[in-house]
RODO-2510 file (C-alpha; in nm, 4 decimals, decimal comma):
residues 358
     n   res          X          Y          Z
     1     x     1,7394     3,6185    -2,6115
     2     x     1,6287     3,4114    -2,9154
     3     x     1,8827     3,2346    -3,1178
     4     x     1,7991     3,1065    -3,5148
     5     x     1,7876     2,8026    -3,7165
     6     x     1,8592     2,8381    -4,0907
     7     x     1,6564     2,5972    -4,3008
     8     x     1,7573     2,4520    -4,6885
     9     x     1,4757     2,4294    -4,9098
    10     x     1,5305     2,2988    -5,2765
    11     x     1,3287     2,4796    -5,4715
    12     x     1,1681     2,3739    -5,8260
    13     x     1,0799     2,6811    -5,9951
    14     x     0,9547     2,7229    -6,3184
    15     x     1,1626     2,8011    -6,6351
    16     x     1,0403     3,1447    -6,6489
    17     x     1,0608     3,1810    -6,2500
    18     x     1,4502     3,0843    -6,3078
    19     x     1,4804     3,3374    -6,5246
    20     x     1,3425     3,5939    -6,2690
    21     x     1,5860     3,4365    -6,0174
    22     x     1,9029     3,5161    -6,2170
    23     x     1,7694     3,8849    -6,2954
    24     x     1,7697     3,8963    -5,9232
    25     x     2,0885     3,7790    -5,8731
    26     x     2,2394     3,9894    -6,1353
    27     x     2,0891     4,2717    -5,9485
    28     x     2,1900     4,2057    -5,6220
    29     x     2,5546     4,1822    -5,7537
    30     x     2,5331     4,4927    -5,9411
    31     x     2,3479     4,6782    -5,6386
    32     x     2,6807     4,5417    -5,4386
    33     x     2,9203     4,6051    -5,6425
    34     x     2,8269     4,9933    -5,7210
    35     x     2,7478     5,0440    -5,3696
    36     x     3,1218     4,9254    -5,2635
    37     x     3,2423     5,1438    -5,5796
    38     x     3,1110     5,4388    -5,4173
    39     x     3,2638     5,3795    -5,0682
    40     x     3,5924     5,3085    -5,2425
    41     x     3,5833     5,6718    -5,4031
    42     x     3,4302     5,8044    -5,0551
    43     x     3,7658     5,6927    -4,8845
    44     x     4,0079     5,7835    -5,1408
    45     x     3,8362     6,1752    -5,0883
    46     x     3,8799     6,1044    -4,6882
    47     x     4,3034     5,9969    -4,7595
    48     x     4,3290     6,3180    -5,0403
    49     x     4,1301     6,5785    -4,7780
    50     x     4,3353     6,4077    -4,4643
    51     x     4,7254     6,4493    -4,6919
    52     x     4,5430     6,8005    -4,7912
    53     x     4,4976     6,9084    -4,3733
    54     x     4,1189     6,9382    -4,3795
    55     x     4,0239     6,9322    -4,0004
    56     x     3,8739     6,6162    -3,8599
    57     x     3,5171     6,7536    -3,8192
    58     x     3,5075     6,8374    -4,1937
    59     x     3,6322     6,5438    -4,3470
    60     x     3,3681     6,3471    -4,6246
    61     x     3,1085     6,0590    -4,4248
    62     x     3,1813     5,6991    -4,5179
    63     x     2,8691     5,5740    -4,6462
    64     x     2,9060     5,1691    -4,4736
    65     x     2,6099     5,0564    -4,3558
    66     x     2,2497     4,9762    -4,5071
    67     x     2,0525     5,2991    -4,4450
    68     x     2,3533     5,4956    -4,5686
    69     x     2,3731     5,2787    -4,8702
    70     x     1,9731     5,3306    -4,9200
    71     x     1,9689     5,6974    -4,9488
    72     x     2,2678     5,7180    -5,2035
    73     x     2,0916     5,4227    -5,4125
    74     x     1,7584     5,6257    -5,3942
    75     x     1,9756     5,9687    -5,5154
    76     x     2,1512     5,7619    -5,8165
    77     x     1,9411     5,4619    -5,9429
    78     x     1,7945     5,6322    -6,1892
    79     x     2,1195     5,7154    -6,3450
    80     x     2,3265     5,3456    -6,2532
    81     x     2,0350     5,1324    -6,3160
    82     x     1,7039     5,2243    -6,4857
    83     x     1,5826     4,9095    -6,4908
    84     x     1,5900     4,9223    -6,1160
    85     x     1,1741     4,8910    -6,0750
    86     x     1,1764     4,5351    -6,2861
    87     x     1,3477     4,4069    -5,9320
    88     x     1,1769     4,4273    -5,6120
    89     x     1,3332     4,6409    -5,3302
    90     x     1,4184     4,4201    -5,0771
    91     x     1,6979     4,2732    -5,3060
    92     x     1,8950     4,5698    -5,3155
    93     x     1,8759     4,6683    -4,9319
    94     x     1,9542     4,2492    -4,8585
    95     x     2,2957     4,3220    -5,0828
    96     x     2,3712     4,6632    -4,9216
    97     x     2,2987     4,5185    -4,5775
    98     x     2,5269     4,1970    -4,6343
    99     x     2,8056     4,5073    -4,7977
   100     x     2,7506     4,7112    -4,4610
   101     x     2,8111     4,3765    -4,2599
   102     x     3,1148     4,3388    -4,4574
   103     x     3,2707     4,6956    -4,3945
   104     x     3,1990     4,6354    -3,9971
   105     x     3,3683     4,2382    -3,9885
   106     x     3,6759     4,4070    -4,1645
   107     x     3,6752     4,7241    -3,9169
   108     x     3,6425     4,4728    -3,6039
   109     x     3,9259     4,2594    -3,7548
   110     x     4,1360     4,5412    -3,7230
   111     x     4,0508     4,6203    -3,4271
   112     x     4,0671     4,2958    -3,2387
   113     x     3,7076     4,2874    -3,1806
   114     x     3,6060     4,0207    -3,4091
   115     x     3,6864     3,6670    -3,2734
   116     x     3,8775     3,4313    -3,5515
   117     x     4,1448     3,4975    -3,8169
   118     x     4,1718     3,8500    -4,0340
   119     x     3,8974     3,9596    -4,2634
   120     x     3,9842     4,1665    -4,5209
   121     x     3,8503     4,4609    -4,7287
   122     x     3,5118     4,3553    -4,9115
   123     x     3,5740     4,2685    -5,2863
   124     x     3,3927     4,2944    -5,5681
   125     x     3,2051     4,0335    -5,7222
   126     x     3,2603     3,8923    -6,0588
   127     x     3,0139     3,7928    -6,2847
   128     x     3,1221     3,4501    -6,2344
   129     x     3,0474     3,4554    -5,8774
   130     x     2,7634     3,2221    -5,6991
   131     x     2,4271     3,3532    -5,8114
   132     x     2,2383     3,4701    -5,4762
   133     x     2,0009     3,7047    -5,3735
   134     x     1,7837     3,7503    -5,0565
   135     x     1,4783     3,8969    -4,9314
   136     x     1,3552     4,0270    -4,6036
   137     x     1,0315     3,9009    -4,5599
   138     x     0,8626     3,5879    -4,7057
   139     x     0,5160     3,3920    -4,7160
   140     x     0,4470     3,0216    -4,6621
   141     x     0,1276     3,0007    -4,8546
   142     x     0,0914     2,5975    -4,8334
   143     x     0,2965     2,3030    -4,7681
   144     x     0,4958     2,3023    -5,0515
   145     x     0,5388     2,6324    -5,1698
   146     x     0,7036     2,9677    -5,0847
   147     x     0,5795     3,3192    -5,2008
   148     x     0,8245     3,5830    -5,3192
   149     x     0,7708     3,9201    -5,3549
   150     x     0,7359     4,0052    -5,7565
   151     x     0,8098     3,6530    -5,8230
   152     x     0,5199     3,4309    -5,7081
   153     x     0,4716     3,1341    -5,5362
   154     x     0,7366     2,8776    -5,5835
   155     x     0,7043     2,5103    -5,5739
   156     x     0,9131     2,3520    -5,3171
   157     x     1,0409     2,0012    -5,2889
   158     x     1,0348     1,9711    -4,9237
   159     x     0,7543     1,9894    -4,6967
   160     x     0,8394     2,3691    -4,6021
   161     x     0,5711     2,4162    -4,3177
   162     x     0,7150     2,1379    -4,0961
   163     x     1,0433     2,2441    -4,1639
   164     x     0,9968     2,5968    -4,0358
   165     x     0,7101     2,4309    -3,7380
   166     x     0,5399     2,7961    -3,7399
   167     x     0,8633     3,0353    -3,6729
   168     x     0,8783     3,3413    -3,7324
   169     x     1,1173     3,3992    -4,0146
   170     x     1,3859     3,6183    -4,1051
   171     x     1,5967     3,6708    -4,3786
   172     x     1,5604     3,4174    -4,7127
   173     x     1,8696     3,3953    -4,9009
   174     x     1,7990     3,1992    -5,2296
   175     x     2,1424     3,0302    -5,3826
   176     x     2,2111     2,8630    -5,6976
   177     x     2,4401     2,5037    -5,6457
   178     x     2,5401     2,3078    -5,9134
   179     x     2,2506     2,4325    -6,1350
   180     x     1,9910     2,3750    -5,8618
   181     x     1,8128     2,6874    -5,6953
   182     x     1,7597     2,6136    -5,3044
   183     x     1,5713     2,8980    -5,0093
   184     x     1,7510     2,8847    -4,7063
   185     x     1,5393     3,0665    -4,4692
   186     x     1,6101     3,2105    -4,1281
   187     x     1,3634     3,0745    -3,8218
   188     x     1,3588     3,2700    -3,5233
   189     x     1,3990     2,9652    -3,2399
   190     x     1,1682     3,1322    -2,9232
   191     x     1,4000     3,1484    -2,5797
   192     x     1,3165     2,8296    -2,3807
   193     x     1,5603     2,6956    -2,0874
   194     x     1,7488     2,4114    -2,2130
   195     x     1,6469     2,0739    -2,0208
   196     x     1,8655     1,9547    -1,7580
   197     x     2,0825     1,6680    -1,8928
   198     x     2,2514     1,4109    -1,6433
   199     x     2,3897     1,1720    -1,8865
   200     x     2,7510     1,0706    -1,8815
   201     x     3,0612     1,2432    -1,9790
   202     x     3,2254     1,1649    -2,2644
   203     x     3,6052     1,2382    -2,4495
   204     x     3,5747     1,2640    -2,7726
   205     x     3,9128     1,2195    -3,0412
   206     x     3,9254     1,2583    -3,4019
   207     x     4,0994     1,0316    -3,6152
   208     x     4,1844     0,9036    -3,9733
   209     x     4,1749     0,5637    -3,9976
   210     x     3,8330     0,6008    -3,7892
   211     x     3,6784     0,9561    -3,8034
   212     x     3,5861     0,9478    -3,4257
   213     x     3,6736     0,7488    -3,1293
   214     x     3,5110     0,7864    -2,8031
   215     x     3,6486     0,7454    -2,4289
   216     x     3,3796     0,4748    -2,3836
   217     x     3,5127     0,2181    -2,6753
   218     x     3,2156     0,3362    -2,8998
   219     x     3,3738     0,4054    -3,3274
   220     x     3,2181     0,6355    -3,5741
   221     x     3,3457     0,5497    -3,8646
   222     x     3,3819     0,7883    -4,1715
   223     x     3,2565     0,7865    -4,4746
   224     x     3,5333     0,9621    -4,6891
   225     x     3,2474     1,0806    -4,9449
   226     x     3,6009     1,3075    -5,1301
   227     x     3,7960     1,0290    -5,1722
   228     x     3,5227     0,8017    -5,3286
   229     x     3,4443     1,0473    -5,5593
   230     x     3,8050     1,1197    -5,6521
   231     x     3,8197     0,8822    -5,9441
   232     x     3,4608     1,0071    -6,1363
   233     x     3,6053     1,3575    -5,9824
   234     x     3,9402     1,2928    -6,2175
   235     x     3,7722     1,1893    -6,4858
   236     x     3,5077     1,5019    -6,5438
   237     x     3,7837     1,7175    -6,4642
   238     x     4,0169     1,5920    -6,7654
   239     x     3,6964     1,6253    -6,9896
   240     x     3,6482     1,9648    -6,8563
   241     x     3,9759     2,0882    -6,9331
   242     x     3,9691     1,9617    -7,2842
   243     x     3,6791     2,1483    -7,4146
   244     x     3,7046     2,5120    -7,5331
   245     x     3,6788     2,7153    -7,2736
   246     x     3,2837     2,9689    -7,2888
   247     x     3,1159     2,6790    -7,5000
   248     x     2,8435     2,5289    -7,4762
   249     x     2,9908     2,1958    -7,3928
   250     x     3,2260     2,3452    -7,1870
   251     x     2,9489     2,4977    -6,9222
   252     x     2,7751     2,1634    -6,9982
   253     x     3,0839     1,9742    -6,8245
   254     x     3,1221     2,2448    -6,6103
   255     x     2,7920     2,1557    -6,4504
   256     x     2,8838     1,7839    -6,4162
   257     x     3,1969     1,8703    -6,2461
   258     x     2,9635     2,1066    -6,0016
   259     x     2,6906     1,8021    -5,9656
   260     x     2,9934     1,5490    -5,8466
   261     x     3,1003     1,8357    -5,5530
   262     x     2,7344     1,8875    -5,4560
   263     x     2,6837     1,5265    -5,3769
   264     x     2,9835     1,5422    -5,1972
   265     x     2,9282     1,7961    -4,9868
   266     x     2,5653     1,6277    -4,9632
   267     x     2,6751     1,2998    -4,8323
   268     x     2,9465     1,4970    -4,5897
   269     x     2,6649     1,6849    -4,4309
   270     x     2,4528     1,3733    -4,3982
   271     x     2,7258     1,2054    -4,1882
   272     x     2,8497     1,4837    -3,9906
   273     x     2,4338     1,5569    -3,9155
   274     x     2,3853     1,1872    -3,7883
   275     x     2,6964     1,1702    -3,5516
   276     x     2,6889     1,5356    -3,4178
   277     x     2,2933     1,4507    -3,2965
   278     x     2,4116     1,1041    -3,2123
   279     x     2,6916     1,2514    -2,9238
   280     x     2,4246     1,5601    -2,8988
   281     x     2,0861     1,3295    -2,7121
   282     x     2,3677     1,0223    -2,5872
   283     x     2,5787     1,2386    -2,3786
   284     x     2,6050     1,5317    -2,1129
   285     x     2,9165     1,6781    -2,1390
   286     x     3,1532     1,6131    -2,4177
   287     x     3,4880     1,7099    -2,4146
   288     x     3,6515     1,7666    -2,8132
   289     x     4,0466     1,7766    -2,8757
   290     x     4,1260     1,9964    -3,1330
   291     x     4,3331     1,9181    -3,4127
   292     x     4,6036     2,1664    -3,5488
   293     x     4,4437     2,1864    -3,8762
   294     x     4,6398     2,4666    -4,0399
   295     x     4,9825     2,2524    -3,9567
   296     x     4,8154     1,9493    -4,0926
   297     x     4,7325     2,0810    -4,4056
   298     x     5,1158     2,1532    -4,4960
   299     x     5,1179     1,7588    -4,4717
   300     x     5,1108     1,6350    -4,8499
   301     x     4,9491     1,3355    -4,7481
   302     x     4,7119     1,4177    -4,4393
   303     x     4,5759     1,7382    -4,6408
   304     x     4,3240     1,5889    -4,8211
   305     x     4,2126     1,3285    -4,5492
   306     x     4,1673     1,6339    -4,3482
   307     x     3,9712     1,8231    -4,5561
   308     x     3,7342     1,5468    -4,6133
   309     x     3,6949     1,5124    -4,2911
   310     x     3,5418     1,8666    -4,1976
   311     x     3,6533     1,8228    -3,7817
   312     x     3,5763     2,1690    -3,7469
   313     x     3,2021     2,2022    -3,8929
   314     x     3,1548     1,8839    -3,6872
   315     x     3,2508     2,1160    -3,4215
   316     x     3,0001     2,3731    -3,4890
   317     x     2,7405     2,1439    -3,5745
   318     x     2,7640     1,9835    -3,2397
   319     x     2,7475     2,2738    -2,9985
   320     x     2,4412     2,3962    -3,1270
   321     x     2,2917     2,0703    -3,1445
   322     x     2,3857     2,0293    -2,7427
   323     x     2,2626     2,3635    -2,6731
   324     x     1,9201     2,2139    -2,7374
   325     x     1,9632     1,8630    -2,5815
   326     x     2,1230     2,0300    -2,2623
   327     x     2,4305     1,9227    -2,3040
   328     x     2,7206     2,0838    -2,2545
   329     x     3,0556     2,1101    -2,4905
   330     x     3,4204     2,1889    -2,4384
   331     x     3,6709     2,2257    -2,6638
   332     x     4,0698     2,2169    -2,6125
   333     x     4,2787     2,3666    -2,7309
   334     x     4,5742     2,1544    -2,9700
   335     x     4,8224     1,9605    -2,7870
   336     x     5,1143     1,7852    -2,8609
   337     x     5,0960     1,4343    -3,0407
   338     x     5,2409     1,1739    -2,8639
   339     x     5,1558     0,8440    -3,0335
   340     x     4,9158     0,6766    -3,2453
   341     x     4,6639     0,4129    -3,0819
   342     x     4,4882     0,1629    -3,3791
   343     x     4,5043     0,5084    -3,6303
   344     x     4,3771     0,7189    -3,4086
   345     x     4,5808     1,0007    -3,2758
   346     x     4,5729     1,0674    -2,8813
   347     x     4,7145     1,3751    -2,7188
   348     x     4,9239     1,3719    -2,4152
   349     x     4,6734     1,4048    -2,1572
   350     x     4,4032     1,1026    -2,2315
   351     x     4,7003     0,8985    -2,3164
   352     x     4,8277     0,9608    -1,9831
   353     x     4,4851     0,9336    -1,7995
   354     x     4,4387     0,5736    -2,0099
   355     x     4,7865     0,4701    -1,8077
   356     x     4,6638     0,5540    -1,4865
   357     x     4,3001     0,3885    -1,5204
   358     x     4,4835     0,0814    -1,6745
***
């Protein structure tokens, strides 16, 4: 079975190709949002025929997935939206199909079938929500550009052909962040058997003071990108909050605020990227402690630490990194803390297997 690799590509389209992009996005909202409108009144006629005593067999279809959600679009869009051809297709079955994944995470939460914490009932989106669309199928026409459909070839400011290495690709969900338009695309990875990896095992703790310590003496340290920023963070905040509130200068400091995040998140990723492949090609089997982050974040002090810290997309980054290196990962579950070591925080067990090797 294949798995997939989602690639980021910044894009640097032109100002008229930007204004394409947010008619898109606008559409893909507005496809979404009418689409879950309709299922809301389809299940309000299911609870009114069900209070009434219609029989089972009789009772009105929910309309919840994408082909569903096609055929009713097809039947109304003349009357909902007739601008509909100025947008291609594949925008409005990427919205319904990301709606109709929705519906089935929120029927699986309920069911127990879907791993993690509650999902709830989709929502609709506001018109101040992250502008994103996505299309089915794309062309790589050169190095540095990606074609569309109805919109063109876009420049690129990445080298888009190595990045995808000849994949076959999947989905293309284009996002704007922080006023910058970027194309992640999906990359179907082919099946290949993971090589055999015989390199030593290796505990791995999270920390603070350090942001990871290793059983063999080796420190990662952190980079705390959050709490560097916190000051310039402060400081465009109080300037945002003291302009009016839909002017011009207000989105204009709006943006700056959004820029100062971006890079945040930016130099997060960079770090967590470099230690996750780091452990990934060093090691063969890593062992991870979890942390209790839900308790820690009740912690007035250790919430924001925490949070800069991103332990858990470490996590994630990690396994599928090993998955490709051969190695193998295990995480365990929280434990309780028993004392603090330099600033790091050990749990029971390595504290007690550190005794007995001493």
């Amino acid at each position: 079975m294949a798995d997939y690799e989602a690639v980021k590509v910044p894009l640097d389209p032109t100002p008229a190709q930007e204004r394409m992009f947010r008619m898109y996005a606008g559409a893909a909202r507005f496809a979404y949002n009418a689409a879950l409108a309709h299922m809301k009144e389809q299940l309000d006629e299911r609870k009114a025929q069900i209070e009434a005593g219609v029989a089972k067999k009789d009772l009105v279809k929910i309309d919840n997935n994408v082909v569903k959600f096609g055929y009713w679009w097809r039947a109304n869009r003349d009357t909902l939206a007739p601008w509909w051809p100025e947008v291609s297709s594949q925008v409005y079955n990427c919205a319904f199909d990301n709606l109709g994944k929705a519906s089935s995470n929120f029927l699986k939460s309920l069911s127990g079938k879907r791993k993690g914490g509650p999902v709830g009932f989709p929502k609709f989106k506001p018109r101040g929500a992250t502008k994103a669309f996505a299309f089915s199928t794309i062309t790589i026409p050169d190095a540095h550009g990606v074609k569309f459909p109805r919109i063109g070839r876009v420049h690129t400011l990445r080298n888009v052909e190595r990045l995808v290495a000849g994949r076959a690709t999947k989905t293309t969900t284009i996002r704007c962040e922080a006023g910058r338009w970027y194309a992640s695309i999906l990359c179907e990875n082919p099946s290949a058997t993971p090589p055999v990896n015989t390199k030593p095992e290796v505990w791995v703790v999270f920390g603070l003071d350090e942001y990871i310590a290793l059983s063999d003496g080796t420190r990662i340290d952190k980079t705390a990108p959050y709490r560097q920023a916190l000051d310039r963070l402060r400081k465009a905040s109080r300037d945002l909050s003291r302009k009016t509130h839909g002017s011009g200068r207000y989105m204009e400091q709006q943006r700056k605020v959004a820029r100062i995040h971006a890079r945040v998140k930016a130099l997060r990723n960079t770090m967590l990227h470099e230690a996750s492949k780091r452990l990934a090609e060093r090691y063969g089997i890593i062992h991870i402690q979890q942390i209790n982050i839900a308790r820690g974040m009740k912690h007035h002090v250790l919430a924001q630490s925490l949070m800069d810290a991103a332990f858990a997309e470490f996590t994630r980054q990690l396994e599928y990194k090993a998955a490709g290196t051969g190695a193998s990962v295990h995480v365990h579950e929280p434990m309780t803390v028993e004392r603090h070591v330099d600033g790091m925080v050990l749990a029971r067990h390595l504290a007690d297997d550190s005794s007995s090797d001493a």
